[in-house]
VOKE-17626 format. One line per 3 residues: number of its first residue (from 0); for each residue x, z, y of N, C-alpha, C. Coordinates in pm, whole numbers, always signed. Layout:
% residues N
NUM = X:Z:Y:X:Z:Y:X:Z:Y | ...
//
This chain:
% residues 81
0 = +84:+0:-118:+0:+0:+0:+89:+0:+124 | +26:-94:+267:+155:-114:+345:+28:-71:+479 | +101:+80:+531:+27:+99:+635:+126:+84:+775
3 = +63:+56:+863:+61:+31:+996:-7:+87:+1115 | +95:+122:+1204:+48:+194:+1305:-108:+72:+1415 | -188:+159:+1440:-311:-8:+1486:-274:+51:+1655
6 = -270:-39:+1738:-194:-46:+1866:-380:-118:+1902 | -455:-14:+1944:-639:-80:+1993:-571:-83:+2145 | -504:+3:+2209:-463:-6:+2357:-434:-125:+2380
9 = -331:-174:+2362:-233:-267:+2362:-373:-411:+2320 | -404:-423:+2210:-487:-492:+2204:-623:-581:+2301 | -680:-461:+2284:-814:-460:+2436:-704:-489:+2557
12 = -607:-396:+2575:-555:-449:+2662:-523:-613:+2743 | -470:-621:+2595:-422:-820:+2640:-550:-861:+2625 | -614:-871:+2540:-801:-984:+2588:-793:-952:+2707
15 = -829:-819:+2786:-858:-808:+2890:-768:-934:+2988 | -698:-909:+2965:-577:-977:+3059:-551:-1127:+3048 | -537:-1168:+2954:-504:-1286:+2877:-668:-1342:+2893
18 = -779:-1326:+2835:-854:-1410:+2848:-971:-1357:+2976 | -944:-1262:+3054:-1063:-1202:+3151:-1163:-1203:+3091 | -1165:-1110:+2979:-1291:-1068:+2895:-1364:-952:+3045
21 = -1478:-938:+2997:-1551:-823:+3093:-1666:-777:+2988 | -1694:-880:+2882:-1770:-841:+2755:-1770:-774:+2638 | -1828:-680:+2596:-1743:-652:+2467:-1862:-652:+2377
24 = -1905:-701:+2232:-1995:-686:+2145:-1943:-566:+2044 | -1983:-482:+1980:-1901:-358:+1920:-2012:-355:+1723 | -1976:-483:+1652:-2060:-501:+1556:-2010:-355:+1421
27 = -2053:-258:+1440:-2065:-185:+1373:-2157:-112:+1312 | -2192:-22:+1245:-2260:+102:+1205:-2326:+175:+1356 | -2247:+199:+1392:-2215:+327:+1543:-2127:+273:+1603
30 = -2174:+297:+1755:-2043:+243:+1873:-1942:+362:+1899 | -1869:+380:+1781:-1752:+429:+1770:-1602:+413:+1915 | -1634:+288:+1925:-1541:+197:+2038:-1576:+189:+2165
33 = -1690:+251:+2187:-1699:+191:+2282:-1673:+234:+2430 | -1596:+402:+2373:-1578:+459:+2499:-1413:+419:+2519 | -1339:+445:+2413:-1195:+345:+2410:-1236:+231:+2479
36 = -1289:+144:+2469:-1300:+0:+2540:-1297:+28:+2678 | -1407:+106:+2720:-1420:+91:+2875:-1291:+194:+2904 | -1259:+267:+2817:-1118:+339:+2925:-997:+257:+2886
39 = -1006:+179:+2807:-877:+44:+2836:-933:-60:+2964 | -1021:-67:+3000:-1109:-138:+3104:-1041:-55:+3195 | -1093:+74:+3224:-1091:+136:+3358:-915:+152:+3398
42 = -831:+136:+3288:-694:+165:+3306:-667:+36:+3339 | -693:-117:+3291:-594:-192:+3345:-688:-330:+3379 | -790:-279:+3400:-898:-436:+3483:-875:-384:+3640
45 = -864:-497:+3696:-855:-475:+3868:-1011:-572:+3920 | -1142:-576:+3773:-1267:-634:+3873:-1321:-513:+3923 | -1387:-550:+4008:-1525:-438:+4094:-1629:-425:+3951
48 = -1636:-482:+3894:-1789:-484:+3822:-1745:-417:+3692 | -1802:-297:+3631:-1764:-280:+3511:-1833:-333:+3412 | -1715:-333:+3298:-1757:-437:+3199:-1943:-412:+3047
51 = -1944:-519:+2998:-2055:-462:+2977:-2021:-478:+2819 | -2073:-323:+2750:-2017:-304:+2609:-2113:-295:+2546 | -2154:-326:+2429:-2262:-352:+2375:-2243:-331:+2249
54 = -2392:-272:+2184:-2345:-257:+2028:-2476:-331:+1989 | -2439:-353:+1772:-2541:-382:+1718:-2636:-318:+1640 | -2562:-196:+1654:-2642:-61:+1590:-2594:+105:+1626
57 = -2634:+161:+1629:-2650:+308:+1686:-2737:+407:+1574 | -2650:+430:+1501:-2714:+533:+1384:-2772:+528:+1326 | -2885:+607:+1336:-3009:+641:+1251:-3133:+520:+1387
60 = -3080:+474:+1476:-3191:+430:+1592:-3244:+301:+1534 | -3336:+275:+1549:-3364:+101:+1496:-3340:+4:+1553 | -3245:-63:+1390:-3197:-153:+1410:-3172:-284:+1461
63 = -3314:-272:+1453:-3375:-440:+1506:-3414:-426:+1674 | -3461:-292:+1687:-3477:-274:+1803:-3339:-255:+1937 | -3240:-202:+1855:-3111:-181:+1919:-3011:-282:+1915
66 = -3029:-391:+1817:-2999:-526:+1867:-3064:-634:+1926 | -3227:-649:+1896:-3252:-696:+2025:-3234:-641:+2161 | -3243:-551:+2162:-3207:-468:+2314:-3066:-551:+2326
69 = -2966:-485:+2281:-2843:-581:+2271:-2835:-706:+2340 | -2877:-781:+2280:-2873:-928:+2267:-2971:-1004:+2408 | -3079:-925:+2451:-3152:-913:+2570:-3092:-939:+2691
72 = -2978:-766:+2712:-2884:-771:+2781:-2757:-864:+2815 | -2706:-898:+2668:-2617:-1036:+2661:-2696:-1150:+2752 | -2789:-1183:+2738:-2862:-1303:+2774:-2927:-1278:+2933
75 = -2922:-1150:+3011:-3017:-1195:+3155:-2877:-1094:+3212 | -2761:-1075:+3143:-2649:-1029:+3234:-2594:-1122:+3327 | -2498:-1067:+3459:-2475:-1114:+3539:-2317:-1158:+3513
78 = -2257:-1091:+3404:-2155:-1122:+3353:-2122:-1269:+3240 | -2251:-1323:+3191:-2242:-1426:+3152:-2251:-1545:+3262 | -2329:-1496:+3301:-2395:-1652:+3388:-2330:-1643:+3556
//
């Protein structure tokens, strides 16, 4: 077995940078990530607008309901269009 240190800073970091992400989709169980994301955001994005993080599920909450919500937001944000 070959483990490795996971560098998520460094990571989020460069999208941020490298492609001016401001989006993040977080396809998990639980948005585990999603407070890491916005504090790699708040440490090294220089936009006014904070970014918008999004999950496809949240616990025990429903599912269908917490990704359409999701996916809602993706679609009448000001960050896509």
């Amino acid at each position: 077995m070959y483990e490795e240190t996971v560098r998520f800073y460094d990571a989020i970091t460069s999208v941020i940078k490298d492609e001016a992400a401001n989006i993040t989709l977080e396809i998990s169980p639980h948005p585990v990530l999603a407070t890491s994301i916005r504090e790699c955001y708040e440490l090294t994005n220089q936009q006014q607008s904070a970014p918008l993080i999004l999950s496809t599920l949240k616990g025990k909450e429903n599912k269908q309901i917490t990704l359409l919500t999701s996916l809602a937001q993706l679609t009448t944000s000001s960050h896509v269009w």
